[in-house]
N, C-alpha and C positions, 0 to 999 in steps of 0.2 A: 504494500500500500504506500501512495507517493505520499510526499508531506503537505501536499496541495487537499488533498482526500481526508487527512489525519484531520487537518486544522478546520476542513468545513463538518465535520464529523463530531470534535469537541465543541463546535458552535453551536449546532445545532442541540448536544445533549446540555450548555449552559442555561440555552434560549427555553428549551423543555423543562426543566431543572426552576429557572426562575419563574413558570407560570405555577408551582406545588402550591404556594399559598393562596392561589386563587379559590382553591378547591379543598385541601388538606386540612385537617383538624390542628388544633395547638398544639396537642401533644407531639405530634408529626412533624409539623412543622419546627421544635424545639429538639427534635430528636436528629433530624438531617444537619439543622444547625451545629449538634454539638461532635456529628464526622466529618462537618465539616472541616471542623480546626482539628480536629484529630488527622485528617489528611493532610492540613495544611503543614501541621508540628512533624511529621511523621516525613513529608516530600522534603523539606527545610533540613533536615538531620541527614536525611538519605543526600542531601546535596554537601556536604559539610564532609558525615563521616566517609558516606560511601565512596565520593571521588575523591576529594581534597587531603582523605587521610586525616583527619581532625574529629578525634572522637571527643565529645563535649561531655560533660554532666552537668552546665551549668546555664543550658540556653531558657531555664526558667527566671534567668534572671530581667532578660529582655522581654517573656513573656509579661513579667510583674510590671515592668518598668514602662512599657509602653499606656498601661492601664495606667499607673500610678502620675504619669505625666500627662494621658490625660484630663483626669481629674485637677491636676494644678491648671490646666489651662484656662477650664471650666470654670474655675472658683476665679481664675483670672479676668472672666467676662467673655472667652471664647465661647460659643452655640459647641451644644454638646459630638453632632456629630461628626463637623470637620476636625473638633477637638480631638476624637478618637485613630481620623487619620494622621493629625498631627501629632501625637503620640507617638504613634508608630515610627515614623518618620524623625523625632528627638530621640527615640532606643535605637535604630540604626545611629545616628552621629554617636552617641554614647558607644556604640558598639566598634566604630570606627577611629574612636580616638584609645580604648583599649587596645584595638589589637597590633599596635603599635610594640603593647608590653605583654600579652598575652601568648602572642603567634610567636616569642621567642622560646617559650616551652615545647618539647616535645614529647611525643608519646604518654606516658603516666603523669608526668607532670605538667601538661595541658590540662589533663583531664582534671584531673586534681585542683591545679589553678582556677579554671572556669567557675569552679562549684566553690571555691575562695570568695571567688568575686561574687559571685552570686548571692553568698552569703552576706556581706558586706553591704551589697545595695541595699536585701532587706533590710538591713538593721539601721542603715539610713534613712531606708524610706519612713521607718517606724519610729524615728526621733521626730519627723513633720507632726506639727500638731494638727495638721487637716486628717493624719488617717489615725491619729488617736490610740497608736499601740497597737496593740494584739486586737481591739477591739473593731479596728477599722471603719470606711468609713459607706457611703452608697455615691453614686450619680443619680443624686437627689434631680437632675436637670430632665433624664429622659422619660420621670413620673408624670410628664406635662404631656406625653405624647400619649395617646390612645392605645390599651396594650394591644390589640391586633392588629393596627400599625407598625408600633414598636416592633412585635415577632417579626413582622414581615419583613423589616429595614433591619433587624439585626441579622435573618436569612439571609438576602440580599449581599449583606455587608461583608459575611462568613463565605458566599457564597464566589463573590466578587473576589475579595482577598484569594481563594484558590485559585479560582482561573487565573488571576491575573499573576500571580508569582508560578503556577505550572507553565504559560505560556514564559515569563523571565527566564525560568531554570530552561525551558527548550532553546530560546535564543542563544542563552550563556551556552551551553555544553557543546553546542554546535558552531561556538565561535573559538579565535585561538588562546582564548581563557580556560573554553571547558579542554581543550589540547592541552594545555600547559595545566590545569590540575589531575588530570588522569594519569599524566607522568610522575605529579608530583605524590599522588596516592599509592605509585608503585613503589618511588625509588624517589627522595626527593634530592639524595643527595647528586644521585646519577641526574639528574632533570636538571639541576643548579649545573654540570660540568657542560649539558649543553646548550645551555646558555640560557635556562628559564628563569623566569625574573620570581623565585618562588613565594616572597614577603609578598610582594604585588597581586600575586595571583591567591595566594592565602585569603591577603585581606579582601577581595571582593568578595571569594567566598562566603569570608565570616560575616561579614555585614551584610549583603545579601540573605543568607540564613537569618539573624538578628533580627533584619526585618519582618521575617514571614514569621519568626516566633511571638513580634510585637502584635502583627495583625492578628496573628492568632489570640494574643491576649486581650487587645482592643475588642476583639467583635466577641469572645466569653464575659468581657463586662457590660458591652451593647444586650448581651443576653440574660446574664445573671444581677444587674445595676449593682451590686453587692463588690466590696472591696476589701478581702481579707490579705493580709502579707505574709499568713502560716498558707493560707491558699494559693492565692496567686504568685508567692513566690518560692511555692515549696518543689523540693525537691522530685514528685510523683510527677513532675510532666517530662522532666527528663528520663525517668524508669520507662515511663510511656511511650516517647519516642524510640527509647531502644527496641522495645518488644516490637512495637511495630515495624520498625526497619529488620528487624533480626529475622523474625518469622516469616515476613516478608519476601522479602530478597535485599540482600543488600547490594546497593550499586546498578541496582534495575531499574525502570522506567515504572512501570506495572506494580514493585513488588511493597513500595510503602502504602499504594491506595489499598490492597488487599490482607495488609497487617492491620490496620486502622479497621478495615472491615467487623474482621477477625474479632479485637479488641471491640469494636462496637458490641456484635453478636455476644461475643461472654460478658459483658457488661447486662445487656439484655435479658440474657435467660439465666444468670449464675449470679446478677448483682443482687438478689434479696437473698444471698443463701451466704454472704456474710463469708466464712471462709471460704469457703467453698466457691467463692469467683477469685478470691488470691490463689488458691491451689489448682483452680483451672487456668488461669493464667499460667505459673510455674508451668502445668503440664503440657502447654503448650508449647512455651520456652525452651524444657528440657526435650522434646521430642524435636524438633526443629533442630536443636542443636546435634543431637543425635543421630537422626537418621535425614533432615534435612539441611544440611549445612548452607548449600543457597539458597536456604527458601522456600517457601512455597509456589515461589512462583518460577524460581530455578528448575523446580520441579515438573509445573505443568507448561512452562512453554514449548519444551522438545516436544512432549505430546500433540502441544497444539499445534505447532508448526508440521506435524506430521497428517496432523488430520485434515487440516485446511489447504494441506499443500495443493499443488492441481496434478496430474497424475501426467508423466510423459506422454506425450501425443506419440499416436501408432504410427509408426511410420507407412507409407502410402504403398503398393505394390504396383508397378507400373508394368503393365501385361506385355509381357516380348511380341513379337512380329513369329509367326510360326513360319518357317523357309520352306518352300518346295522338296520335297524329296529329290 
């Protein structure tokens, strides 16, 4: 399938996608919203760890901090929902003047850093007396909006944020940035001898991701108006992201939408059973690790590439001229 095909094919499923709240119940409509950012946190990680080589634990930081700057923009006299983009948009520069000091860590000690930082923003953001501690605070601003408006503009918004960073990460991968981080995901030292600019290409990465972690956090406060900093900047959105990239595929196109799935579904039928959705999770983790090391979806694309394929054309027999005896 050409990329001409591909791109009118995701259009058409956003186009279809954003007519749900026409028709769709609340609960529906709240329910698609919240895979949404789960695919959103889940595509963002898979572009980070799976090409760039940059395994994080701390992308809840950007997640918290894009909401938590919204909010000050709000209390500043900005309208709540360009506030929520501009949010996102002050956690990418935030994220861009760290990795300055971050992206000089490697391997364990990235990882470890990230979740440093991370830590540190909470506990800044929880000296503000607008979010009031532990106690935090709401977007008292978007109670003005009618709630089945509201849902609607916060689907939208969840909805919008994915397309529009899936279509970024396509642009990116297929320019010579996403070339230069697939080298640097293999071998970054060998990729620096032939001459890749590796800081450079690191940081688009990271603030790129950064960003799609902020929209993801902007549009769960668009959803939940609620601003906790044990929530929104805890550490479970990063466990989250792993699983779904893990189980997924990692470094695949396909395989973070179908982790997120995954995650959705045992959330669904296994969240009122209290352990018993941690130990389905685990068991899905551990089996994936096990006996699917790419993926699930490492797993079913051979298949499908097999079944879909089109089957060699017969070759034609072209009937001889019979010779006189």
């Amino acid at each position: 399938m050409n990329t001409s095909k591909q791109l009118s094919l995701a259009l058409a499923a956003v186009l279809l996608l954003a007519y749900v709240p026409a028709f769709a119940g609340a609960s529906m409509v709240d329910k698609l919203t919240t895979l949404f950012i789960y695919m959103l946190l889940a595509t963002t990680w898979n572009l980070m760890a799976g090409y760039a080589g940059l395994v994080s634990v701390g992308q809840q930081a950007f997640f918290g901090l894009g909401g938590y700057l919204a909010l000050r923009l709000v209390d500043g006299g900005l309208p709540a929902y360009p506030a929520l983009l501009a949010g996102a948009v002050g956690a990418a520069l935030v994220a861009w003047v760290l990795s300055f000091y971050v992206l000089r860590l490697k391997h364990g000690e990235f990882a470890i850093g990230t979740w440093v930082v991370a830590e540190v923003i909470r506990i800044l953001v929880m000296l503000d007396p607008l979010i009031q501690g532990e106690t935090g605070t709401s977007l008292i601003a978007l109670n003005a909006v009618e709630p089945a408006l509201r849902r609607s503009i916060g689907y939208w918004f969840a909805l919008a944020a994915l397309a529009g960073m899936a279509l970024a990460m396509a642009v990116l991968l297929r320019s010579h940035v996403g070339t230069a981080a697939r080298a640097i995901g293999d071998d970054d030292e060998a990729a620096a001898s032939l001459g890749v600019r590796v800081l450079r290409t690191r940081q688009a990465i990271y603030v790129l991701a950064a960003f799609g972690a902020a929209l993801a956090g902007v549009a769960w406060l668009a959803s939940a108006i609620t601003f906790l900093p044990r929530t929104n900047f805890g550490v479970q959105w990063s466990v989250l992201m792993l699983f779904m990239v893990l189980v997924g595929g990692l470094r695949s196109g396909p395989g973070p939408y179908i982790g997120a799935l995954l995650l959705f579904a045992l959330q669904e039928f296994l969240g009122d059973f209290g352990a018993w959705y941690l130990a389905g999770l685990g068991a899905a983790a551990a089996g994936c690790a096990l006996f699917l090391p790419q993926g699930l979806w490492g797993a079913l694309s051979p298949r499908l590439v097999r079944l879909f394929a089109r089957p060699p054309a017969s070759p034609v027999s072209i009937p001889q001229e019979r010779t006189a005896p």
